[in-house]
NUZALO-766189 format. One record per residue (C-alpha): residue in one letter; residue number from 1; x, y, z. Coordinates in nm, 4 decimals, m for minus. Layout:
<'A',NUM,<X,Y,Z>>
...
This chain:
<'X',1,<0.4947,m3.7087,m2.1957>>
<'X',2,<0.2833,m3.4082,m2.1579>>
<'X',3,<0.3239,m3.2194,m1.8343>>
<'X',4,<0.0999,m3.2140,m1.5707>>
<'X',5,<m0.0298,m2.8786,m1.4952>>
<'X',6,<0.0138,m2.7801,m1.1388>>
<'X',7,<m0.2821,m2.5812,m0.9607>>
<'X',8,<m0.0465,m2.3771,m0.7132>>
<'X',9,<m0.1300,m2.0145,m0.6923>>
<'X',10,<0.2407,m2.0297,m0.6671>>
<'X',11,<0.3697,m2.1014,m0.9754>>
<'X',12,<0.0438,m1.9744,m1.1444>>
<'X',13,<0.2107,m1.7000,m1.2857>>
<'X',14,<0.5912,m1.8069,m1.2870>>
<'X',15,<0.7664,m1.7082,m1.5814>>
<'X',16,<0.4742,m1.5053,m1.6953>>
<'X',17,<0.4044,m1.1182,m1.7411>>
<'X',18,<0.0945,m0.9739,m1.6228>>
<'X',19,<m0.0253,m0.9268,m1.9770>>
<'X',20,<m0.0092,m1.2811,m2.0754>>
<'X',21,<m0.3180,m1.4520,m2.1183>>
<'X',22,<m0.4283,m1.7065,m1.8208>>
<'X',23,<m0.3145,m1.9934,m1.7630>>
<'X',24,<m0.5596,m2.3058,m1.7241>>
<'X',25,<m0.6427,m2.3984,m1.3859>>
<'X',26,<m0.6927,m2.7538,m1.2588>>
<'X',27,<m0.9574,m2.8046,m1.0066>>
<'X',28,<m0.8116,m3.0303,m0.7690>>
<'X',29,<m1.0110,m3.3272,m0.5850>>
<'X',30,<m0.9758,m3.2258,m0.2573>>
<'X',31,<m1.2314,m3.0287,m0.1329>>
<'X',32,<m1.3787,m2.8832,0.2299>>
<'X',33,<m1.6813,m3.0577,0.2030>>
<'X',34,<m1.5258,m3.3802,0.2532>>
<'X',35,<m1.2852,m3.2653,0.5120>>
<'X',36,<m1.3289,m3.4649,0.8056>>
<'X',37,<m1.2721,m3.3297,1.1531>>
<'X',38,<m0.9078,m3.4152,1.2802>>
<'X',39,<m0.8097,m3.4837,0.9482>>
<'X',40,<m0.5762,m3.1589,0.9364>>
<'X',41,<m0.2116,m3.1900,1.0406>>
<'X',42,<m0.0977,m2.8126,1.1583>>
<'X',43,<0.2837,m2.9358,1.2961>>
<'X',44,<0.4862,m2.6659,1.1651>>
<'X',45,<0.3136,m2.3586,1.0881>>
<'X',46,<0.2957,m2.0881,1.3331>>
<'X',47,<m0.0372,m1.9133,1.3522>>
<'X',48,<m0.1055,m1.5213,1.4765>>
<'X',49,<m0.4580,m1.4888,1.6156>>
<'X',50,<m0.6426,m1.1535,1.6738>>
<'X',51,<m0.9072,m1.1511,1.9688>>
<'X',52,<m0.8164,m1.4786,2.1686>>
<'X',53,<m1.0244,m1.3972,2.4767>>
<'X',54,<m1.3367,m1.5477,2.3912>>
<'X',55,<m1.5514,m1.6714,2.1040>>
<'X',56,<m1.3827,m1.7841,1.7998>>
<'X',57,<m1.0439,m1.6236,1.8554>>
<'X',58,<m1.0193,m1.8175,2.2025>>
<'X',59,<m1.1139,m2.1655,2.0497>>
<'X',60,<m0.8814,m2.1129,1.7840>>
<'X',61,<m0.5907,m2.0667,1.9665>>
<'X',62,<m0.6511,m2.4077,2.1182>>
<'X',63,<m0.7646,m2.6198,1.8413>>
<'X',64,<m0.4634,m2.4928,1.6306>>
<'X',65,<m0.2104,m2.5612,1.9150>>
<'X',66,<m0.3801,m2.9295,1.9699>>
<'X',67,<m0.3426,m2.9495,1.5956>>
<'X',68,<0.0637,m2.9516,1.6581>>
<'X',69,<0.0837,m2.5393,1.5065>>
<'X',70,<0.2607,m2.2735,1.7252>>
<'X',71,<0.0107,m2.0286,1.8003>>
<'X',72,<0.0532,m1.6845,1.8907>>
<'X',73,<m0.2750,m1.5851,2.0762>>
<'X',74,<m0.3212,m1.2214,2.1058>>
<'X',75,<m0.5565,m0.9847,2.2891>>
<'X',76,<m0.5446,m0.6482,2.4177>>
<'X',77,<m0.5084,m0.5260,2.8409>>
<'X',78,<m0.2898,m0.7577,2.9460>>
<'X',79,<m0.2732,m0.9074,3.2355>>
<'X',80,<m0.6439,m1.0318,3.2175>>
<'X',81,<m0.7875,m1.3280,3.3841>>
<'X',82,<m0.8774,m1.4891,3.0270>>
<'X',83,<m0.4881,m1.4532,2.9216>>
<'X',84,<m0.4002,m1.6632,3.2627>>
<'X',85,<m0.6842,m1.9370,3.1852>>
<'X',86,<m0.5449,m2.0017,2.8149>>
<'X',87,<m0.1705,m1.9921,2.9943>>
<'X',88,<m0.3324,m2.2854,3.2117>>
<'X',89,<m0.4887,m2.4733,2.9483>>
<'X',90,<m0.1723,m2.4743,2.7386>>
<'X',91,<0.0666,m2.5544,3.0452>>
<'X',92,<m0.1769,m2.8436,3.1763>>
<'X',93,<m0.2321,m3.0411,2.7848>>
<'X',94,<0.1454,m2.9498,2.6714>>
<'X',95,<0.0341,m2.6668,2.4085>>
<'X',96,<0.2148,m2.4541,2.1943>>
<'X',97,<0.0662,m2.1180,2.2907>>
<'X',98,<0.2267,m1.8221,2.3312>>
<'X',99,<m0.0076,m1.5132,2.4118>>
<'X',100,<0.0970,m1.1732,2.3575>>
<'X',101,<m0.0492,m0.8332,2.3932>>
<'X',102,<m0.1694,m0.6711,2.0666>>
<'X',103,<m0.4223,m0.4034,2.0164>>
<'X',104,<m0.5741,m0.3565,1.7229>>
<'X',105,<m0.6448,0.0226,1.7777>>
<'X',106,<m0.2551,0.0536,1.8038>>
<'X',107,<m0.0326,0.0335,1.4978>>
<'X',108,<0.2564,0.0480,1.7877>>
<'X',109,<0.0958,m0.2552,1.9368>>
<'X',110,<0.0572,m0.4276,1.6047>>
<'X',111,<0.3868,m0.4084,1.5078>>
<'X',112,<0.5183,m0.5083,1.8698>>
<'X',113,<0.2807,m0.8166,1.9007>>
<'X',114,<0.4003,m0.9043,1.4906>>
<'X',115,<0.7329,m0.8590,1.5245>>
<'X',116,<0.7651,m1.0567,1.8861>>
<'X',117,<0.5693,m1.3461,1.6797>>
<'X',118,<0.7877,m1.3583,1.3865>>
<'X',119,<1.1465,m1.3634,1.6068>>
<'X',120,<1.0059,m1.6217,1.8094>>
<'X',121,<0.8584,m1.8232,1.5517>>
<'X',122,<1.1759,m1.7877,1.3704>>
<'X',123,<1.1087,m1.5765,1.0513>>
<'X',124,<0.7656,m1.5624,0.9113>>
<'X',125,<0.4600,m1.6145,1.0237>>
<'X',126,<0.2582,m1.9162,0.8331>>
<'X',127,<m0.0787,m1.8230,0.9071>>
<'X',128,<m0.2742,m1.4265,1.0182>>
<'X',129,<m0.6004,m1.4410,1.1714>>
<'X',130,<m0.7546,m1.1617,1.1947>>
<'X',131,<m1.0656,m1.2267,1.4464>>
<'X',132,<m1.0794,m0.9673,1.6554>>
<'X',133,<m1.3633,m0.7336,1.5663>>
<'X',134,<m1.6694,m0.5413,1.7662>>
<'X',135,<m2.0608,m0.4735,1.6645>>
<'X',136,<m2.2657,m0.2076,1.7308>>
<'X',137,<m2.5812,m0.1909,1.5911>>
<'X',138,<m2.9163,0.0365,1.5499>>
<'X',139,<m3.0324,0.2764,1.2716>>
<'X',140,<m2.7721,0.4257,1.0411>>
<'X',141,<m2.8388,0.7853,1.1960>>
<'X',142,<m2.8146,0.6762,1.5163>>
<'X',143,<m2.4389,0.5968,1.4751>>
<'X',144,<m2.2657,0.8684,1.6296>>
<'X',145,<m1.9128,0.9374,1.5473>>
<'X',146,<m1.7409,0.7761,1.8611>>
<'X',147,<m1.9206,0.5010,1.7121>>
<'X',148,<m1.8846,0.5116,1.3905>>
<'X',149,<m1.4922,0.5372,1.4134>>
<'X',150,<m1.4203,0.2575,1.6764>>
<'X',151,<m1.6243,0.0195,1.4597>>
<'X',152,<m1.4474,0.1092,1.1566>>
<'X',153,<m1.0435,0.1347,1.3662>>
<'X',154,<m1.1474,m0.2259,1.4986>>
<'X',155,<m1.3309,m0.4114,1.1991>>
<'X',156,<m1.1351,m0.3044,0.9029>>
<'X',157,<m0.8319,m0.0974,0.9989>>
<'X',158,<m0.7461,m0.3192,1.2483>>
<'X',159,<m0.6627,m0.6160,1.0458>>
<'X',160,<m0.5060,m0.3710,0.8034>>
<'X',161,<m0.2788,m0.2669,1.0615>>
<'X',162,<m0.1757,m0.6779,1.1097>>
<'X',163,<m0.1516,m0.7444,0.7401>>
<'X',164,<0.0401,m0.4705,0.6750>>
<'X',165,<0.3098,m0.5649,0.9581>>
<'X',166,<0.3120,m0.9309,0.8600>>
<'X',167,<0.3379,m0.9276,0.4787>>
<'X',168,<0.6773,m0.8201,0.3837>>
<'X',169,<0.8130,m1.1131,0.5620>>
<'X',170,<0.6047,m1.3263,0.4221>>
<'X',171,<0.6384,m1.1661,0.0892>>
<'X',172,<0.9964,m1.2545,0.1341>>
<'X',173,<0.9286,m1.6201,0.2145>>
<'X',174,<0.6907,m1.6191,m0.0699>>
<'X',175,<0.4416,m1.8070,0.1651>>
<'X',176,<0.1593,m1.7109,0.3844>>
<'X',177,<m0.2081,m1.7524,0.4832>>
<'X',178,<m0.4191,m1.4671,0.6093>>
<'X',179,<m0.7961,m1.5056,0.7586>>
<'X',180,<m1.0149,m1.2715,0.7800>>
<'X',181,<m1.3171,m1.3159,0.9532>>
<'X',182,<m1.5878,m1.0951,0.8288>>
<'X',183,<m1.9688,m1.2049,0.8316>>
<'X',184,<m2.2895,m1.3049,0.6307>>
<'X',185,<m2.3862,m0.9536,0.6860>>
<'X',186,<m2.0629,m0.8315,0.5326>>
<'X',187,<m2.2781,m0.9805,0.2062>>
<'X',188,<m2.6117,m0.9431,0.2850>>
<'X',189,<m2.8011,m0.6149,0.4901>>
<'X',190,<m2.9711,m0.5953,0.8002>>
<'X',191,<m3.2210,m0.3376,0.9167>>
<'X',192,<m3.1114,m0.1705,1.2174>>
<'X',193,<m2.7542,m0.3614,1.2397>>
<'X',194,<m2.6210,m0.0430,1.2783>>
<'X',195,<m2.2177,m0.0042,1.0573>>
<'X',196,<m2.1570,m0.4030,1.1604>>
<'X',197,<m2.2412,m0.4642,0.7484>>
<'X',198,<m2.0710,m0.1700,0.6519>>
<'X',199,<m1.7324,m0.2574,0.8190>>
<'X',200,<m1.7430,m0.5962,0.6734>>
<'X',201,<m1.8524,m0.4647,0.3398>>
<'X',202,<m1.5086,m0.3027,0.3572>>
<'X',203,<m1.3259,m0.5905,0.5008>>
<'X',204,<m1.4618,m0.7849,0.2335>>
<'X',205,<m1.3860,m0.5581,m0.0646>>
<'X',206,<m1.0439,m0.5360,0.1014>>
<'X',207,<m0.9987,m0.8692,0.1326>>
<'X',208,<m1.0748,m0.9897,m0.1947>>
<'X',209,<m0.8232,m0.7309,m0.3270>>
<'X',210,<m0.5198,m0.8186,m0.1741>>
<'X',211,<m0.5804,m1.1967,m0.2061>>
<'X',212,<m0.6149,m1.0903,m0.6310>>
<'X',213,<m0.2656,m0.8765,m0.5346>>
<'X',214,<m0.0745,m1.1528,m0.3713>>
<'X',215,<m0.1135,m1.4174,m0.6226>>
<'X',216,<0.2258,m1.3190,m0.7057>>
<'X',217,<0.3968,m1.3705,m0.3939>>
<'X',218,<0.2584,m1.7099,m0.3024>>
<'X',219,<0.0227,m1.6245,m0.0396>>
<'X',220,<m0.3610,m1.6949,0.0340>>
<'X',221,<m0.6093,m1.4636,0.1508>>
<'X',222,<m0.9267,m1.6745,0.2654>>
<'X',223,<m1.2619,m1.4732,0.3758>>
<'X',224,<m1.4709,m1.6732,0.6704>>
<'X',225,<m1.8109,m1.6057,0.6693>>
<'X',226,<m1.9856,m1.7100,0.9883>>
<'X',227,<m2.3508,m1.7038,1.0616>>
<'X',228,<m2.4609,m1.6674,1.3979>>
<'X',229,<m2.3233,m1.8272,1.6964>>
<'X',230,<m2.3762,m1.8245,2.0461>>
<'X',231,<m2.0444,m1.6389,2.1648>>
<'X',232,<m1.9272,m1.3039,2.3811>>
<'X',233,<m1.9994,m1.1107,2.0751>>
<'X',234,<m2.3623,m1.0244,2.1958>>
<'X',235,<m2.2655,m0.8921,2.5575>>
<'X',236,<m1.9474,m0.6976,2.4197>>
<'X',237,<m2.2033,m0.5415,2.1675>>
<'X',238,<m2.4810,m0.4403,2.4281>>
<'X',239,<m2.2054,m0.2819,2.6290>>
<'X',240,<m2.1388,m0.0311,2.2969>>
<'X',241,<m2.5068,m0.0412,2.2334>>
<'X',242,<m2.6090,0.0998,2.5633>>
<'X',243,<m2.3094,0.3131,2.5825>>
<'X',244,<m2.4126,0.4987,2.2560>>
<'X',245,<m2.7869,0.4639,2.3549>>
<'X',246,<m2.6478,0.6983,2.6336>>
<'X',247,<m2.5313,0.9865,2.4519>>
<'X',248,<m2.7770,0.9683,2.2026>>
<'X',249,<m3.0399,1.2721,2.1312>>
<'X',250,<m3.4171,1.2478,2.2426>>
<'X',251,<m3.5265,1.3346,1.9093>>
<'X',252,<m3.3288,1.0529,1.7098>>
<'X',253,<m3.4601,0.8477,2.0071>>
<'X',254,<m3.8055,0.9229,1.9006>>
<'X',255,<m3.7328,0.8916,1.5553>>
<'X',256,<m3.6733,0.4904,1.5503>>
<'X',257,<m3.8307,0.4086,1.9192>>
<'X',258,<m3.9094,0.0661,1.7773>>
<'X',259,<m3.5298,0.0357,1.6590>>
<'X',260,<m3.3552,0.1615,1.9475>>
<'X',261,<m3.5394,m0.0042,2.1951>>
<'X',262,<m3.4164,m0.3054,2.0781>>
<'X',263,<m3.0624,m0.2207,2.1218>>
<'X',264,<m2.8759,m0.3512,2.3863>>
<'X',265,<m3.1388,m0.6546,2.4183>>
<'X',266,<m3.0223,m0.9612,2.2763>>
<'X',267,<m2.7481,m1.2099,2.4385>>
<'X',268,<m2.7222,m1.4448,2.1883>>
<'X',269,<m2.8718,m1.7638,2.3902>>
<'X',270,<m3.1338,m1.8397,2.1715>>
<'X',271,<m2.8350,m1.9404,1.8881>>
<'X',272,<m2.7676,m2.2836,1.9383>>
<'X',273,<m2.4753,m2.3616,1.6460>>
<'X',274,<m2.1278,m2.4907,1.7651>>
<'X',275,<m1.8735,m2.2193,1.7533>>
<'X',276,<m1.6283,m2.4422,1.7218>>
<'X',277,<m1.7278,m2.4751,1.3139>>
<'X',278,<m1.5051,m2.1715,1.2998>>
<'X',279,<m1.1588,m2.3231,1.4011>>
<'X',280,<m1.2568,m2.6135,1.2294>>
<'X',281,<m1.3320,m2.4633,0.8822>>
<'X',282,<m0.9910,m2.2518,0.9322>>
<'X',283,<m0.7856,m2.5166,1.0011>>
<'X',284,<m0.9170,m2.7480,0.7521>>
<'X',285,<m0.9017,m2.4701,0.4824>>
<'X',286,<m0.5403,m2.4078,0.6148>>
<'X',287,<m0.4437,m2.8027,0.5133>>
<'X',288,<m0.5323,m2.8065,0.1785>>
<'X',289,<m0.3614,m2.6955,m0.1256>>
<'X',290,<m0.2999,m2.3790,m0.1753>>
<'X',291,<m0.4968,m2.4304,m0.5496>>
<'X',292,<m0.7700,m2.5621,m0.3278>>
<'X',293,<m0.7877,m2.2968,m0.0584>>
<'X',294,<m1.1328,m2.0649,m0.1448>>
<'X',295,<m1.1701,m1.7280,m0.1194>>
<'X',296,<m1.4673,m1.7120,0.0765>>
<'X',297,<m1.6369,m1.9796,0.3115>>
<'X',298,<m1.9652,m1.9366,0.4534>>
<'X',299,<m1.9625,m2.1228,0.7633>>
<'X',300,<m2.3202,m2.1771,0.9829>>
<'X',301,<m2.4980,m2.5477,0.9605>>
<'X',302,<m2.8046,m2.4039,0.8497>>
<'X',303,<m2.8248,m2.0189,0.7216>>
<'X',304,<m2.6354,m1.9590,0.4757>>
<'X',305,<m2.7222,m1.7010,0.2119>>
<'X',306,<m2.4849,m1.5174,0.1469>>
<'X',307,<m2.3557,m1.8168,m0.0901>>
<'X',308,<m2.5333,m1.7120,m0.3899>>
<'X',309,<m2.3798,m1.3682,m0.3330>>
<'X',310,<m2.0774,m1.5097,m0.3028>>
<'X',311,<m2.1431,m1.6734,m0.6271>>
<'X',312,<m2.2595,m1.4334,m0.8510>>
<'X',313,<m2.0156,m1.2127,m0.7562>>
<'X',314,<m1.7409,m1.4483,m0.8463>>
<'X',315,<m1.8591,m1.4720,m1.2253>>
<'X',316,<m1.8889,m1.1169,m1.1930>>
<'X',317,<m1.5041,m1.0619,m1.1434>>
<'X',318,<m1.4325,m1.3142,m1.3768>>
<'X',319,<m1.6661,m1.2212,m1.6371>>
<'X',320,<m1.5261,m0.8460,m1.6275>>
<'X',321,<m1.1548,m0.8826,m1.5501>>
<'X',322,<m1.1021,m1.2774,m1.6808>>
<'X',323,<m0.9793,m1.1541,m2.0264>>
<'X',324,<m0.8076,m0.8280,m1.9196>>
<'X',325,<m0.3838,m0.7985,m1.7723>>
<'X',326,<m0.5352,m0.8528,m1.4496>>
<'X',327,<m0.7329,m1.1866,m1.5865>>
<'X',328,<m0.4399,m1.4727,m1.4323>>
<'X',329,<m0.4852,m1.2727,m1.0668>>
<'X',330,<m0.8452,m1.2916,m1.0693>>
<'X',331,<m0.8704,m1.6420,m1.2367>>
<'X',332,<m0.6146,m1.8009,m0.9652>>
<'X',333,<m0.8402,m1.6420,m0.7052>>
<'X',334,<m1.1783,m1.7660,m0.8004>>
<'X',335,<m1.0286,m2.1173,m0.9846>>
């Protein structure tokens, strides 16, 4: 009887050099479409979380641990009021979350928060999610350099600095799921959005990368996407916006008065999407097979168009690299 191909990303390459040509790919039934809500059984894996204080990161940490995972929620300034609310929430339902202090400005404070995770969860960590990040927008000029380097240290060095402390245990385990939330705008531009697109851009390109680069070693990189939601995301980024605002020159002022007026304006109440479709499309993502799992998911319930970039650029890679020594990492990747 002819053997049945198997679709892991695992054994895609086993037994195979780089140079060999690719191996066929099945495309497996499950998909995330169909994924119900609930449907995803998380017992067992223990889960790192960037940014748990609010938004995404904070409703993560909770869905997970309801799921049954182990979840290490992290933020920075410990103690903090929203640290002791999460403590409560987990004590009161019986939850599995442990919150630890990790800033992602520190690669001290990375390592600390990583390490801490991995000796509690007992080796390595299943699943990184690497949510924390920061906007500031306005014209391109406008962007100082105080700005310009905190965006970039939080959006794309920052989860850097947790991948980098969390794969070689993995790598050793030959397991592993890393998230990376990036953006429709780290596909598509915005006028005026400031170096928000441009740190995705890189977390993106970065991203795609080291999931082609980890094939080897058994472990999924998966790219969320999300449109816009109504979270703390809006009054963090009119804090930055006003601060630069502050030290900015009259003349660039004058330069892009319409622009920079706007700054500092909006508070994100007119968005009326559930955040929750964040956790939801993680964890779902995070129960299927790893030859399922995709690259990148656009997640919003009505704008989504940064799909056909996604697409595009997928027969893009595939077109170029499908047929070259680094053809089986690339064709794993995008299926």
């Amino acid at each position: 009887m002819r053997e049945k191909i198997n679709p892991s990303r695992r054994r895609f390459l086993a037994g195979t050099a780089l140079v060999t040509a690719a191996v066929p790919v099945m495309q497996a039934a499950a998909s995330f479409a169909n994924a119900a809500e609930g449907e995803a059984d998380l017992t067992g894996k223990s889960i790192l979380i960037t940014g748990t204080s609010s938004g995404f990161g904070r409703l993560a940490a909770e869905h997970f641990a309801r799921l049954g995972a182990k979840v290490f929620a992290t933020m920075r300034n410990l103690p903090r009021p929203e640290a002791e609310e999460l403590a409560g929430v987990a004590e009161r339902d019986g939850l599995d979350i442990q919150i630890l202090e990790l800033d992602v400005l520190s690669d001290e404070s990375v390592s600390g928060a990583v390490a801490a995770a991995e000796a509690a969860a007992g080796g390595q960590l299943d699943v990184i999610v690497n949510n924390a990040g920061i906007g500031i927008t306005g014209p391109v000029e406008v962007q100082d350099m105080q700005a310009t380097e905190l965006a970039f240290n939080t959006n794309v060095f920052g989860p850097q600095r947790v991948w980098q402390a969390a794969l070689p245990a993995m790598r050793a385990a030959k397991s592993g799921q890393i998230f990376n939330v990036s953006s429709q705008l780290g596909r598509l531009i915005v006028p005026s959005a400031g170096h928000y697109s441009a740190t995705k851009f890189a977390l993106e390109a970065m991203s795609e990368q080291l999931a082609y680069e980890l094939v080897p070693h058994g472990i999924d990189v998966t790219i969320i996407q999300p449109g816009g939601y109504p979270t703390k995301i809006w009054v963090n980024r009119n804090r930055y916006n006003n601060e630069l605002k502050a030290r900015m020159p009259e003349e660039l002022r004058e330069g892009y008065a319409q622009l920079v007026a706007r700054m500092g304006q909006e508070d994100g109440s007119g968005r009326s999407a559930d955040p929750m479709d964040i956790p939801r499309a993680m964890s779902a993502i995070m129960a299927m097979p790893a030859s399922d799992r995709p690259l990148r998911k656009a997640v919003h319930p009505r704008f989504r168009p940064q799909e056909g970039v996604n697409e595009a650029m997928a027969k893009a890679q595939v077109d170029w690299l499908g047929n070259s020594a680094f053809g089986p990492w690339v064709k794993a990747v995008h299926g």
